[in-house]
N, C-alpha and C positions, 0 to 999 in steps of 0.2 A: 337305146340305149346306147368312149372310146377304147378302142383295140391295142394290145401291148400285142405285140409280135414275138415271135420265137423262130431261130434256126435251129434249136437240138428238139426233138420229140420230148415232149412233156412227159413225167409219169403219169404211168396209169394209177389213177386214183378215183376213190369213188366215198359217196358220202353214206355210211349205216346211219341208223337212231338206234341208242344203246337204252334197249326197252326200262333198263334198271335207274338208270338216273338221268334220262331223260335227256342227254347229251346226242348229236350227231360224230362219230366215231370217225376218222379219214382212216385211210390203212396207211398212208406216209408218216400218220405224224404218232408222237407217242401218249401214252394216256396221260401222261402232263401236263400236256400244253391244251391237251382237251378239256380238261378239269378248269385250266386257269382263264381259259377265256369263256365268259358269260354268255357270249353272242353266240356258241355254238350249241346252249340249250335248246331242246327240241320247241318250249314253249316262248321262246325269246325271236327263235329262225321261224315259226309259224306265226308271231304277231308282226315282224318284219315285212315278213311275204304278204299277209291280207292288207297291211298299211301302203305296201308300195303296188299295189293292184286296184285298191281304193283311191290313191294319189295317181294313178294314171288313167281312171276312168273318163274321164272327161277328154283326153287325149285319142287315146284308141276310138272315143264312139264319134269324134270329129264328123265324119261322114253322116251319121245319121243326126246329129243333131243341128248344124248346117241346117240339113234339110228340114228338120224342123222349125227352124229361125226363119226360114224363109215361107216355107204354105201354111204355120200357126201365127208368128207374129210380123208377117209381109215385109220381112227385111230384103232387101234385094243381095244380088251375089258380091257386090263389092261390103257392102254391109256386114255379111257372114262373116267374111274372111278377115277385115278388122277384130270385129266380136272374138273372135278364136284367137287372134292374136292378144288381143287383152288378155283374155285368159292365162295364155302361155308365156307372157311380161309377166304377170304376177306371179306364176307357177315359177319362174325366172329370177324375181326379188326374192322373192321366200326361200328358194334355194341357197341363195349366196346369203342372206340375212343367217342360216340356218351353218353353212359355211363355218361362219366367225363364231356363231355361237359353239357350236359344239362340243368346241375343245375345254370350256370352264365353264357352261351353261348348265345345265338341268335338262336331260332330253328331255323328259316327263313334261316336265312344263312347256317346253317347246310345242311338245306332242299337243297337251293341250288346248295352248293359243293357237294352231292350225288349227284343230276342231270348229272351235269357238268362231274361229272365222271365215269358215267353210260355210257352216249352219248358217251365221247371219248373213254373209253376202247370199247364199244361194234363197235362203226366204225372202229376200228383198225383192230379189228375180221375179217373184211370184206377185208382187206389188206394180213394182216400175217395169213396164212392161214394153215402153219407148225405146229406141235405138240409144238415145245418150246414156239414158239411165242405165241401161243393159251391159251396154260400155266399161262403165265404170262400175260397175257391181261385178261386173267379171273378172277386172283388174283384182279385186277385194279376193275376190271367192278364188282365185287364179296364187294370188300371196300367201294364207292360208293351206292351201294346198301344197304351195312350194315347203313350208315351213314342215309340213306335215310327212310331205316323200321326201326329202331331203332326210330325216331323220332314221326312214326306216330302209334308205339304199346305203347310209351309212352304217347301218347297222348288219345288211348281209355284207358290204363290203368288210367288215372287221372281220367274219367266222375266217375261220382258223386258212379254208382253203375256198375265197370267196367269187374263183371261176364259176367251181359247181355249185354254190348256194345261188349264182346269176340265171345260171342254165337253168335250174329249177324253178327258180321266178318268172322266167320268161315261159317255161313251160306250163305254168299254170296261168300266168297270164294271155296265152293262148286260148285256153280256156274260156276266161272270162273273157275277151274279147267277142268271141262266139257269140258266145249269149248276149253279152251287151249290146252288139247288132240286130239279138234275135228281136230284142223285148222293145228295145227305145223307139222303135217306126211305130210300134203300136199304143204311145203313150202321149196324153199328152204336155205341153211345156210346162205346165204347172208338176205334173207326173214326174217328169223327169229331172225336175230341182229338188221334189221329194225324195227321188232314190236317192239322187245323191247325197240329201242331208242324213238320211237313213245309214247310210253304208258309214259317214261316219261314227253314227249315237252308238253304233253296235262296237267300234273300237273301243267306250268309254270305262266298262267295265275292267280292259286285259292291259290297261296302258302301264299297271305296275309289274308287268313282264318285263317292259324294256328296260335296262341297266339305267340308273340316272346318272352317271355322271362317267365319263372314259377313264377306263385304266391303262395307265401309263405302261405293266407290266405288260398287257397283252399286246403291246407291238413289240414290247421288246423282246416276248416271247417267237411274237409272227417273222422280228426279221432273223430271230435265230435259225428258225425253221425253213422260212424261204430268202433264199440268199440276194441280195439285190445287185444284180449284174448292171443293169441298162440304169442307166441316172434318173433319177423322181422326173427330174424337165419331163423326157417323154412322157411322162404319165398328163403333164398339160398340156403338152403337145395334142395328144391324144383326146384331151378336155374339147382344145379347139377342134378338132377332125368331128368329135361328135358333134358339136353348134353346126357344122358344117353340112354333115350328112343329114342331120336333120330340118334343115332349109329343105333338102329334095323330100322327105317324108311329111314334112309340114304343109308343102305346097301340092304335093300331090297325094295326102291323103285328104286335106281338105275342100278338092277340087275333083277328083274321079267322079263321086255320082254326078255333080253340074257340067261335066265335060260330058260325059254319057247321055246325059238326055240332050243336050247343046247338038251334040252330034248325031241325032236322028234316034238313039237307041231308049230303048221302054224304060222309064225310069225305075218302075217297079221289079224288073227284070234285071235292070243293073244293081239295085239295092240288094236284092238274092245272092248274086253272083257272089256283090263285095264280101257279100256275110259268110257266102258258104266258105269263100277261095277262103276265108282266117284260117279254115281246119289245117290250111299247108303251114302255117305258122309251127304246127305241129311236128312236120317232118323236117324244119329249118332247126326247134331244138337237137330234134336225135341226130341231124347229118352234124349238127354243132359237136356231140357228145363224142360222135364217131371219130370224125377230124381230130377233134382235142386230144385224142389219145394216139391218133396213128400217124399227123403230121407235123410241122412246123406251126407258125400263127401266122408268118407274112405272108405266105403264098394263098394259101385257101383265103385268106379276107381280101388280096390285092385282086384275085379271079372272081371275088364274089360280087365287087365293087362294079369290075367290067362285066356283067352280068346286070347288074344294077343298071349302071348305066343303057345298056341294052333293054332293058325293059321298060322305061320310064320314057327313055327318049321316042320309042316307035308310036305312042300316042301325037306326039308332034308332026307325025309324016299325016297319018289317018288315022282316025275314032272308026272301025268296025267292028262289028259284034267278036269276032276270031281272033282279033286284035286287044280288044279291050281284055277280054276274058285270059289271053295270054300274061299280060301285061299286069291285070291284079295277082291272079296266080302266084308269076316270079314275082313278084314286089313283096307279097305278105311270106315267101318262104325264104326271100334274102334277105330282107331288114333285119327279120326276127333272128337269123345268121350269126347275121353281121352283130347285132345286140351283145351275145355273149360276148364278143371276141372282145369290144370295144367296152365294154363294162365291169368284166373279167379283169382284163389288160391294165388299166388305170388304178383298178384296186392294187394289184400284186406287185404295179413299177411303184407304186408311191403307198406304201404300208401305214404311214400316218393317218391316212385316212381323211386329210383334207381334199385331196383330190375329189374321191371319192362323193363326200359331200355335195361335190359342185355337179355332179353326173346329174340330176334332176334339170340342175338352172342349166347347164350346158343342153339337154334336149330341148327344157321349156326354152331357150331364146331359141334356139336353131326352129322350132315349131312357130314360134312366132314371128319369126321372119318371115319364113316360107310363106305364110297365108298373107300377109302383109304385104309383098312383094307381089306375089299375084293379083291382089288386090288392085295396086299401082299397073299393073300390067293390062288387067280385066277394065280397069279405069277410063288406061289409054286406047282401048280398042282392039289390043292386039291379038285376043283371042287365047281359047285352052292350048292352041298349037304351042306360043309363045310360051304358055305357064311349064308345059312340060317340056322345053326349051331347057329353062329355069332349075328343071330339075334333073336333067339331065348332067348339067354345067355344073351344078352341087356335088352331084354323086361324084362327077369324075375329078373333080376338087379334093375329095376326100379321097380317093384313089390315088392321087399325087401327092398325097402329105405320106401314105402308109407307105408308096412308093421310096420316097426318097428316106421313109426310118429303114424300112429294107436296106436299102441302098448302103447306108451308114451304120448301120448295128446286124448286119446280117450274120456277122462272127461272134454277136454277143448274143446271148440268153437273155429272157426274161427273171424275172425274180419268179422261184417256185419250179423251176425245171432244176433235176439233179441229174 
């Protein structure tokens, strides 16, 4: 998931559900501006969250299903990691397509035609079973899907205070990630285009929760209430840093279990490991929760980054068991981090909400670079050393952009700190 940064401590703020009318309640803001934005209904912020956990499914289970492309339909590892980047191209269009529409479009509809083209690309899967055809049926299913999370990350980025609607997404996308590791090794490719088309048929009934069309009051209400210090730019700025950090999550979550077995260690064993270490994604939201209310934003995410960095890169020295095991651990409890800060951050510098919008297509390219890149690298010979090279040089890329907003706005606030 990019990071707006903060020098003054943020309030402390937290998000109720106001059992009576069905709204989430902040204690900063007043029950006016809770009433007038639609996106902070409790059934609005609940179809939000299962749509943008359903639009990242394919993303998170990279790992295991990889590995399914490769001992169900014998694609080789260069193969994989193109196939994943289709995916994450079209997961890429659909976001930016989704972008321009938003602001005079019809979500509903939008909502929709992502369905529509999730379902058809992903049963086609089940038909063309070739590497070309796969290819480009992922692109399809990949478009669809952008169309699809794009709508419902713009829809937590609207509520009233859309840090904590982030953190909570990611905390249950924690969750599903778990499980999604649990079930997918044990399914097969046919299995697993099923669930997917599944997980959308089940949005079809609740899509008239989501607001169909933007109201113009509720930013005018949002930028009454959070005051915008730092210029919208960083909020793109910020767009780029995510494409960026996600080149290092792309490329090495798509490559950990083929580096692992590559490097002597039990595949089956490292498949375990990847699944269990998700539960630290866990303690990544609460350290998130904690920070957000006790420090600044530039500091804890510039530390988090060289942290990052640090765990990505030590797979390029050597693949050992102590090693690897170290190395997924920090990665799943500093991504997930780093996520709010960067997802958070973007909604609250640029309250219009186009930003915002673009946060899917901004991970989807960054994710489809990364496997792409490795791919070209795994091509030329160079090895998983090389790959997390790769990712090493992304992470600290994105630790020089947050770097130098530091640098430059470190006297200014974010928008939403008082």
């Amino acid at each position: 998931m990019a990071k707006a940064v903060l020098t003054n401590p943020p309030t402390r703020v937290s998000i109720l559900f106001n059992p009576v009318k069905g709204q989430p309640v902040n204690d900063t803001t007043t029950s006016s501006s809770v009433t007038t934005n639609p996106f902070d209904r409790r059934r609005t912020f609940a179809l939000s969250l299962y749509m943008t956990l359903v639009g990242y499914s394919v993303l998170v289970a990279l790992p295991a299903i990889n590995s399914a492309w490769v001992a169900q339909l014998g694609f080789t590892e260069v193969q994989v990691n193109r196939v994943a980047s289709a995916d994450l191209l079209g997961l890429f269009l659909g976001s930016v397509a989704t972008s321009f529409l938003i602001r005079t479009g019809n979500r509903r509809f939008i909502i929709y035609t992502g369905i529509g083209l999730a379902i058809i690309a992903n049963g086609l899967c089940m038909v063309f079973v070739d590497y070309q055809g796969t290819l480009l049926l992922r692109v399809g299913a990949g478009f669809g899907s952008g169309l699809y999370t794009a709508v419902a990350v713009a829809g937590l980025g609207a509520c009233s205070k859309p840090r904590e609607a982030f953190n909570w997404m990611l905390l249950a996308f924690a969750i599903s990630q778990f499980l999604e590791l649990q079930l997918i090794p044990h399914l097969t490719m046919n299995e697993i285009y099923g669930f997917f088309i599944a997980t959308y048929v089940v949005t079809l009934p609740f899509v008239h929760w989501m607001p169909a069309r933007e109201a113009e009051k509720i930013n005018a209400d949002a930028a009454a209430t959070e005051r915008v210090q730092r210029p919208p730019v960083v909020a793109w700025i910020g767009v780029f840093a995510i494409v960026i950090a996600y080149i290092n999550i792309g490329a090495y979550w798509s490559n950990i279990e083929l580096a692992a077995q590559a490097g002597g260690l039990d595949g089956a064993w490292a498949s375990q490991v990847v699944a269990w270490s998700v539960l630290l994604s866990f303690f990544g939201c609460f350290g998130a929760m904690f920070v957000l209310r006790k420090f600044d934003y530039d500091r804890p995410l510039i530390f988090t980054f060289c942290l990052m960095v640090l765990a990505v890169g030590l797979l390029a020295i050597e693949v050992t068991a102590a090693i690897f095991v170290f190395s997924v651990a920090a990665f799943n409890f500093l991504w997930i981090f780093i996520d709010v800060y960067q997802m958070g951050g973007v909604s609250v510098t640029d309250r219009s909400g186009s930003a915002a919008a673009f946060i899917p297509g901004a991970q989807g390219l960054g994710q489809m670079l990364g496997p792409l890149a490795a791919s070209f690298i795994l091509d030329a010979g160079w090895g998983f050393d090389a790959v997390f090279v790769l990712c090493a040089i992304a992470a600290a890329l994105a630790l020089m952009i947050y770097g130098l907003i530091y640098i430059k706005y470190r006297h200014i606030s974010v928008a939403g700190s008082h």
